[in-house]
N, C-alpha and C positions, 0 to 999 in steps of 0.2 A: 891254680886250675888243675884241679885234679885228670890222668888220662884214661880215655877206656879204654877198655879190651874187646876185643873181639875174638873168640876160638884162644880164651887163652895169653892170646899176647896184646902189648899195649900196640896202641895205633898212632901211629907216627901223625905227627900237627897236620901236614900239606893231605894226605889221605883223610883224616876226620874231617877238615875243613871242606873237600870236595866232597866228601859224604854226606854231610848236612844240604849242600848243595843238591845234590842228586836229589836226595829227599823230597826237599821244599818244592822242586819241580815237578817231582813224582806226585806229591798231595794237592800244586796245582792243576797238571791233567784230571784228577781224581775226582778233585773235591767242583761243584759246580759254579762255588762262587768261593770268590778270593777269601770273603772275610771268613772262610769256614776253614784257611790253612793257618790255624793260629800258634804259636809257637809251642805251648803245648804239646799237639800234635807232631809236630816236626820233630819234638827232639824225644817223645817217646818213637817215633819213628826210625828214627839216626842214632839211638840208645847213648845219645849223653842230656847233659842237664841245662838250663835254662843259661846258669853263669859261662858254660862253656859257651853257648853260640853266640853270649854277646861279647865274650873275649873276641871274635872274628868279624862281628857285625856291630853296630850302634843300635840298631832296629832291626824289628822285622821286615819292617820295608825297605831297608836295604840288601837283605838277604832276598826276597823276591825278586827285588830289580836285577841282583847278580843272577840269580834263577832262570829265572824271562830270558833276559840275556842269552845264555847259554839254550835257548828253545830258538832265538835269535840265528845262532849258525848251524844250528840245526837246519833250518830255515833255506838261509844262504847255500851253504851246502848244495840243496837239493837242487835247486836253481841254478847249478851250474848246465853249460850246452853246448852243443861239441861247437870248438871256435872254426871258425874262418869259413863260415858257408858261404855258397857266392849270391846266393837271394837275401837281401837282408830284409826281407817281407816274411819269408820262411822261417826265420832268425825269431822274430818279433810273436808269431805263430807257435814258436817250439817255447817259446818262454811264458806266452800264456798255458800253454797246456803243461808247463810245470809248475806252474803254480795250481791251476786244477788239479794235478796229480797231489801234490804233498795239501792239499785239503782233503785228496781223496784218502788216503795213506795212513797221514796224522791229523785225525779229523781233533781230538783233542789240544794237539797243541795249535792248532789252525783256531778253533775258538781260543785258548788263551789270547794267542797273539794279535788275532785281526777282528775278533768280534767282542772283549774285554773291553770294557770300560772303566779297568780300577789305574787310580795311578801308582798302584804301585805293580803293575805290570811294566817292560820298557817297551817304548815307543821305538818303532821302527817302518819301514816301508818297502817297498818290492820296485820303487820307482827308479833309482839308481843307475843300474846297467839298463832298465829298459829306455832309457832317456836316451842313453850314447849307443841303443842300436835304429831308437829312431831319428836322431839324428843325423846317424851315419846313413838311412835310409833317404833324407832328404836332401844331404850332399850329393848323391847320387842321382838323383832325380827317380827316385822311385814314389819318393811325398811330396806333398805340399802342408806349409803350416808351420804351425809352434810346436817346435821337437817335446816341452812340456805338456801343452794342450793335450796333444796328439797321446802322449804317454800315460796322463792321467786318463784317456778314455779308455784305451787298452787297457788301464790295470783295473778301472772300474767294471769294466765287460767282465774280465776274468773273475774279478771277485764276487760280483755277482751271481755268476754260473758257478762259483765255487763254493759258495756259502748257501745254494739250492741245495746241492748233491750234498752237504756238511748236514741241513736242514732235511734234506728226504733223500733216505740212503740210494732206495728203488730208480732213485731219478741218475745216480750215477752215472750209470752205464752208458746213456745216451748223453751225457754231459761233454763229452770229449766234440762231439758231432756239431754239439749246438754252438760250441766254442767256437770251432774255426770256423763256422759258418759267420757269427756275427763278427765277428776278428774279422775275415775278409770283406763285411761292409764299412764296415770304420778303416780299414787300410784302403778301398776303393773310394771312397767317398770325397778325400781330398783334393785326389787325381781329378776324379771328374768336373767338381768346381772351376780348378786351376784349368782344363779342358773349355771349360764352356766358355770360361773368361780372355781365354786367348785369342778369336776372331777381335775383342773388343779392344784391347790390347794393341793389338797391329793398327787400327782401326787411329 
């Protein structure tokens, strides 16, 4: 396997390697659909040759999947929120509107990640910590329900409202408003049930 250079000097294995990386992620923000980042392209991009990037990879779709990946914690990253608030409804609240936010931000790699349908993009989810802060919301007595149930509505709201303002930029601005507005009926909604059922309950 022959090395490239760049500026002159050869480029060390672990740097090309992540440089092909970089790339394939770059041509997938870019390009609209998967099947147009073909390796071709990537390694005129990354300025080596087709036998180098399969020294690294078996496929190209395993080079994407690392790709993706990496647009993965990107991702995560963003989603981090300051710990130990003492409302954990508020908690629940600030995590959907980071997720709004990094659709608003990286609207690109927000369509890679969450609105791709190729497999050779990786599969991931936003579900995780929002699960163990609604459950910690229900140890509490702040919910009632399925910590999962409950979880999947909340990321479905968000993504929803996030995949509008992804869809019509204009819509953005008011996108933050409309979040916690319906966040706060899906966080109330539980309550009130577990509320009505209670005279019956005693009963």
């Amino acid at each position: 396997m022959s090395t490239p250079r760049r500026s002159g000097r050869p480029v060390a294995p672990t740097e090309l390697r992540e440089g092909i990386v970089a790339t394939a992620l770059g041509l997938l923000l870019s390009s609209p659909d998967v099947e147009q980042v073909t390796i071709a392209r990537i390694t005129e991009a990354a300025g080596c040759t087709p036998p180098t990037l399969y020294h690294y990879w078996p496929s190209r779709s395993a080079l994407l999947l690392e790709a993706s990946a990496r647009g993965w914690e990107t991702f995560r990253s963003s989603q981090a929120i300051a710990p130990g608030s003492p409302d954990p409804q508020e908690r629940l609240r600030a995590r959907g509107q980071a997720y709004l936010r990094f659709a608003i931000t990286h609207p690109e790699l927000f369509r890679v990640l969450f609105l791709s349908r190729s497999e050779e993009v990786e599969r991931g989810s936003a579900l995780d910590d929002l699960i163990d802060d609604v459950a910690a919301a229900i140890d509490e007595g702040h919910l009632f329900g399925d910590a999962g149930q409950l979880a999947l509505g909340l990321w479905a709201t968000a993504h929803g409202v996030a995949a509008l303002a992804y869809a019509n930029p204009p819509f953005a601005e008011h996108a933050p408003a409309l979040l916690d507005q319906l966040t706060d009926r899906l966080l109330a909604r539980p309550a009130d049930k577990a509320l009505r059922r209670a005279p019956e309950d005693k009963g």
